[in-house]
C-alpha positions, -999 to +999 in steps of 0.1 A: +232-295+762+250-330+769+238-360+778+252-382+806+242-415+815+206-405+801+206-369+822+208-341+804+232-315+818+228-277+804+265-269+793+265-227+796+269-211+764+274-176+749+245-162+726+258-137+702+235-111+681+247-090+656+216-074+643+220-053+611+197-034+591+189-066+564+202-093+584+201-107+623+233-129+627+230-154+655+256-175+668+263-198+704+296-200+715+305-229+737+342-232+750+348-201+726+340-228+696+312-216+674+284-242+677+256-227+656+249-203+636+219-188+618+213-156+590+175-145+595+161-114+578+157-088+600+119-071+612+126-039+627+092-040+644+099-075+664+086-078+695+104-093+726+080-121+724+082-125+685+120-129+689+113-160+718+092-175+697+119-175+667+147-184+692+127-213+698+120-223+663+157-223+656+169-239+688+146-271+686+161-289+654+192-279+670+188-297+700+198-264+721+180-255+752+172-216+760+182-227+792+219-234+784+223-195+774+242-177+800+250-144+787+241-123+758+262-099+739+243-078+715+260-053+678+228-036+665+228-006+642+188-008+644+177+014+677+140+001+678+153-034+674+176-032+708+146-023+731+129-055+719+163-080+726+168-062+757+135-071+766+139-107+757+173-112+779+157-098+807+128-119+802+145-155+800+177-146+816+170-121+844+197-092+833+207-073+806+227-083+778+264-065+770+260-039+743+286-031+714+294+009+726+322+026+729+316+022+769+333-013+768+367-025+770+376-028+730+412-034+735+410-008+698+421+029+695+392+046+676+406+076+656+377+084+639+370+126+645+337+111+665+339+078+677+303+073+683+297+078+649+314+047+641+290+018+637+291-009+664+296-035+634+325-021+622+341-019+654+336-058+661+348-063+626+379-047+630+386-062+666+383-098+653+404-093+619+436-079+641+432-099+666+436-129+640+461-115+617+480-090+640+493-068+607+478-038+588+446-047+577+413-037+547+383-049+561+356-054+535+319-059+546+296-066+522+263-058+545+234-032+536+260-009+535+296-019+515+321-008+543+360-004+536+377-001+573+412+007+578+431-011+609+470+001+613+494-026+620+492-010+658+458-022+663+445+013+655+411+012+641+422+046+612+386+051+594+377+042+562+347+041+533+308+034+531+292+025+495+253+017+491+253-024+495+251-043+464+213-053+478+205-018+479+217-008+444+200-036+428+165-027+451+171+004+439+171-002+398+140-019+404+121+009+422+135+037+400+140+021+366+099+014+356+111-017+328+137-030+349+132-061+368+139-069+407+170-093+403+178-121+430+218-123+432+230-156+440+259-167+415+279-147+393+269-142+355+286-165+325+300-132+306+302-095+311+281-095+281+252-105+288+219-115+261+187-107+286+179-083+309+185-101+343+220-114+337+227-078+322+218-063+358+240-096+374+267-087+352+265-051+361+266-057+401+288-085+403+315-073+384+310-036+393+311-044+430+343-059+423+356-031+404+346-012+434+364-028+456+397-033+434+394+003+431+390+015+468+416-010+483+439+003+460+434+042+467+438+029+507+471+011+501+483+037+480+476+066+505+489+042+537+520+033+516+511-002+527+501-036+504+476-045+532+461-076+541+422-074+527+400-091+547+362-094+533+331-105+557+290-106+546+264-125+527+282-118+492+317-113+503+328-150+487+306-142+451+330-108+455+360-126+464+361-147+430+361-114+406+376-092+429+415-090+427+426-077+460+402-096+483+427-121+502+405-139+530+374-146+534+358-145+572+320-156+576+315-150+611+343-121+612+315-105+633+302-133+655+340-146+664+344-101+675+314-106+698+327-136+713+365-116+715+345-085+731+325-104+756+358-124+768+376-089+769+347-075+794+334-104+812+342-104+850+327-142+852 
């Protein structure tokens, strides 16, 4: 929204979701330039009307009208969740939003033995890093799930590896260890020794995640006989980054810039 000479004008923008199983990911695109952005937790039981009245809250201190959103384009790996934001487009914006399926244009060859099983994240993930860096390419998504995705340097989106998140493994000391505590990861520990409890459980994810990834993106370069370019997305992918040694870029909205790429790609407008 613009202002000109004291009218305002609704400038028509993109509204992108990417809707995982711990996080909703919100961007607008306006010109193709990310405007805003915004990380909320995700409530698998939202109602059409529940997710209005959060667009709302986010889009006032933004100074963004509902209005100015034109089209939608929606990645969600939560099925009971897309009823509800199918709901809310066609409430506010009188059609249905474009859906992340292997029935749009991806401008990717999928060579996974079932494409569908491929997760609709993964896929925007992968479009976005080749479309960016145009060579062979690890893509590293540190989401519920730790994904490892293989892209050839022919745009070929080749498979890759899922690990349990580093949210999930640290959920799931607390509710299986009894004396353990739940641990809140937000910087990496001082030593790999650690003196207490809490940075002992820092000290084993932070440092074990990046183990984990050293250790996979090695066994994929060695079996493509390729040093790869490592691309690494998510909440925790820049605490990853700095102990990791095979992590080369970091891309915060790898997966909102795909959307925007995918929409483009299929958009008759």
């Amino acid at each position: 929204m613009v202002s000109l000479s004291n009218h305002w004008i609704l400038v028509p923008m993109l509204l992108c979701i990417d809707a995982g199983n711990t996080n909703i990911v919100i961007g607008i695109f306006q010109d193709e330039i990310l405007r805003n952005h915004w990380r909320i937790r995700t409530e698998k039981d939202m109602t059409s009307d529940e997710f209005t009245i959060l667009i709302n809250n986010l889009f006032i201190p933004a100074q963004l009208e509902i209005q100015s959103i034109r089209d939608v384009i929606i990645s969600c790996v939560v099925p009971p969740l897309l009823s509800s934001l199918k709901e809310f487009c066609l409430l506010h914006f009188n059609h249905e939003p474009m859906i992340v399926s292997l029935d749009i244009k991806t401008g990717l060859a999928i060579k996974y033995d079932n494409p569908k099983e491929v997760g609709a994240d993964r896929i925007v993930n992968a479009i976005a890093a080749y479309q960016k860096y145009k060579t062979g390419l690890i893509v590293v998504d540190f989401g519920t799930a730790t994904t490892f995705d293989y892209i050839s340097s022919e745009g070929a989106y080749e498979g890759g590896a899922i690990a349990p998140g580093i949210i999930i493994s640290a959920e799931a000391l607390f509710q299986k260890a009894s004396k353990l505590p739940r641990v809140e990861i937000f910087d990496k520990p001082k030593t790999v020794i650690a003196k207490e409890t809490i940075s002992s459980i820092n000290s084993g994810l932070v440092y074990g995640y990046a183990g984990l990834v050293d250790g996979i993106v090695n066994r994929i370069k060695k079996e493509m006989g390729s040093d790869l370019t490592v691309i690494a997305t998510g909440g925790l992918a820049q605490l990853i980054k700095s102990e990791a040694e095979n992590i080369d870029y970091v891309e915060e909205f790898l997966t909102l810039d795909g959307l925007q790429i995918l929409f483009k790609l299929n958009s008759h407008k």
